[in-house]
C-alpha positions as CSV (number, residue, x, y, z in Angstrom):
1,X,22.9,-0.1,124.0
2,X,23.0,2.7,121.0
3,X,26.6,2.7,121.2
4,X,27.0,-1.3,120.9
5,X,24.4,-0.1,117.6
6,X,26.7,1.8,116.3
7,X,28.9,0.3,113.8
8,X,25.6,-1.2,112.1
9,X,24.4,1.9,111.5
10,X,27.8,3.2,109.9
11,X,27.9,-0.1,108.2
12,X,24.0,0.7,106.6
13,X,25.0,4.4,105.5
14,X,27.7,3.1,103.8
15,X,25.8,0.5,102.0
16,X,23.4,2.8,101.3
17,X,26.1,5.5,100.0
18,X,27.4,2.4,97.9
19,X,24.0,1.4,96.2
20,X,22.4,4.7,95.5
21,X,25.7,6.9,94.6
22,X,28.4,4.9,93.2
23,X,27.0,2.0,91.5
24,X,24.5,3.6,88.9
25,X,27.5,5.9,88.2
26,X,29.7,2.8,87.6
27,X,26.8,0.9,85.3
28,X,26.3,4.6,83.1
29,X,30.2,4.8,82.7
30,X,30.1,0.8,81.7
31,X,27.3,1.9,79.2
32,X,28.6,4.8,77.9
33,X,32.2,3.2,77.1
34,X,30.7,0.6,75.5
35,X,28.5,3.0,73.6
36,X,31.1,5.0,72.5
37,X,33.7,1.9,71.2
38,X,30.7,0.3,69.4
39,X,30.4,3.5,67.1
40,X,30.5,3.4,63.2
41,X,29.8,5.5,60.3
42,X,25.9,6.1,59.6
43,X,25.0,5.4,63.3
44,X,22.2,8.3,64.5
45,X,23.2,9.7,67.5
46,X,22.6,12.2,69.9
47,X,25.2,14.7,72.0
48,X,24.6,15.5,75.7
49,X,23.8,18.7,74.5
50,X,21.1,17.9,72.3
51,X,22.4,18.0,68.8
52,X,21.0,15.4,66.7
53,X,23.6,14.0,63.9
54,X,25.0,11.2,61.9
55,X,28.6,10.1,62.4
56,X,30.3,10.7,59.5
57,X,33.4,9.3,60.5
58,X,35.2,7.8,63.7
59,X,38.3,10.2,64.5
60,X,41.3,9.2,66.7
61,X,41.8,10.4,69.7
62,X,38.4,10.3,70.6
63,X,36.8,12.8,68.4
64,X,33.9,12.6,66.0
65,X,32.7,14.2,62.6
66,X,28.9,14.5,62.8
67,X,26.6,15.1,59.9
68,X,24.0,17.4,61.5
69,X,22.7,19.2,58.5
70,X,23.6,18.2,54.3
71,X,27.1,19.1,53.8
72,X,27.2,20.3,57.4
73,X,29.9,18.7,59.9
74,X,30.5,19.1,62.9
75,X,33.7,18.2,65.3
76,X,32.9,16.4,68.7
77,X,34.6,15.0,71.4
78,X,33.6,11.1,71.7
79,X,33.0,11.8,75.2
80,X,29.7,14.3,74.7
81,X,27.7,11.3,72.9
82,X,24.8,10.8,75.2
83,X,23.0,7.9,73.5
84,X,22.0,6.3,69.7
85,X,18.4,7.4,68.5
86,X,16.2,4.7,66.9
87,X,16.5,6.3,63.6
88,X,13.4,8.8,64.1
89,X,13.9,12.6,65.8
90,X,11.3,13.0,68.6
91,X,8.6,15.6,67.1
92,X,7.6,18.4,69.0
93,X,5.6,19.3,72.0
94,X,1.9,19.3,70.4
95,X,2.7,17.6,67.2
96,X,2.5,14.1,66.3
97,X,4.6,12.0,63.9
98,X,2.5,10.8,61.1
C-alpha cells in the first residue's frame, strides 16, 4: 500500500517546495524589477544595506547617484535598492517622531 502512496507524496513535496521556495522568490524579483525601472530623480529610497538617500540621478547601466548627505553623493548599483521610504526616516529605538 505505501509504495502505491508514493508518487503522491513526491508529488506534495514538490508542491510544497514550489509554494514556499520558489514562488515568493519569483513575486520579490517581480517587485523589485519593477521598483527599480519605476525610479526617478527626488524618489527617497533605501539600499539593502541600510543607507538612506535621494536619487539624484538615474545612471546607465544600472547604477545610481544617491544624495545621502547635502552635497554628498554616493555611486550604487540599481540592484542594492531594497525599497522607497514614505518620505520620513524611521526614528530611533526609544524616541518618537514628533
Amino acid at each position: 500500500m505505501s509504495g502505491l502512496l508514493l508518487p503522491v507524496y513526491i508529488i506534495i513535496f514538490v508542491a510544497l517546495i514550489y509554494f514556499v521556495g520558489i514562488r515568493p522568490q519569483q513575486k520579490r524579483r517581480k517587485e523589485l524589477e519593477l521598483l527599480s525601472s519605476s525610479l526617478r530623480a527626488g524618489d527617497e529610497i533605501v539600499t539593502a544595506g541600510g543607507i538612506y538617500g535621494i536619487v539624484s540621478e538615474v545612471e546607465e547601466g544600472g547604477t545610481i547617484l544617491l544624495q545621502v548627505a547635502e552635497d554628498v553623493d554616493i555611486r550604487i548599483a540599481q540592484a542594492s535598492i531594497a525599497r522607497k521610504t514614505s518620505g520620513d526616516a524611521p526614528a530611533p529605538a526609544g524616541q518618537t517622531a514628533e
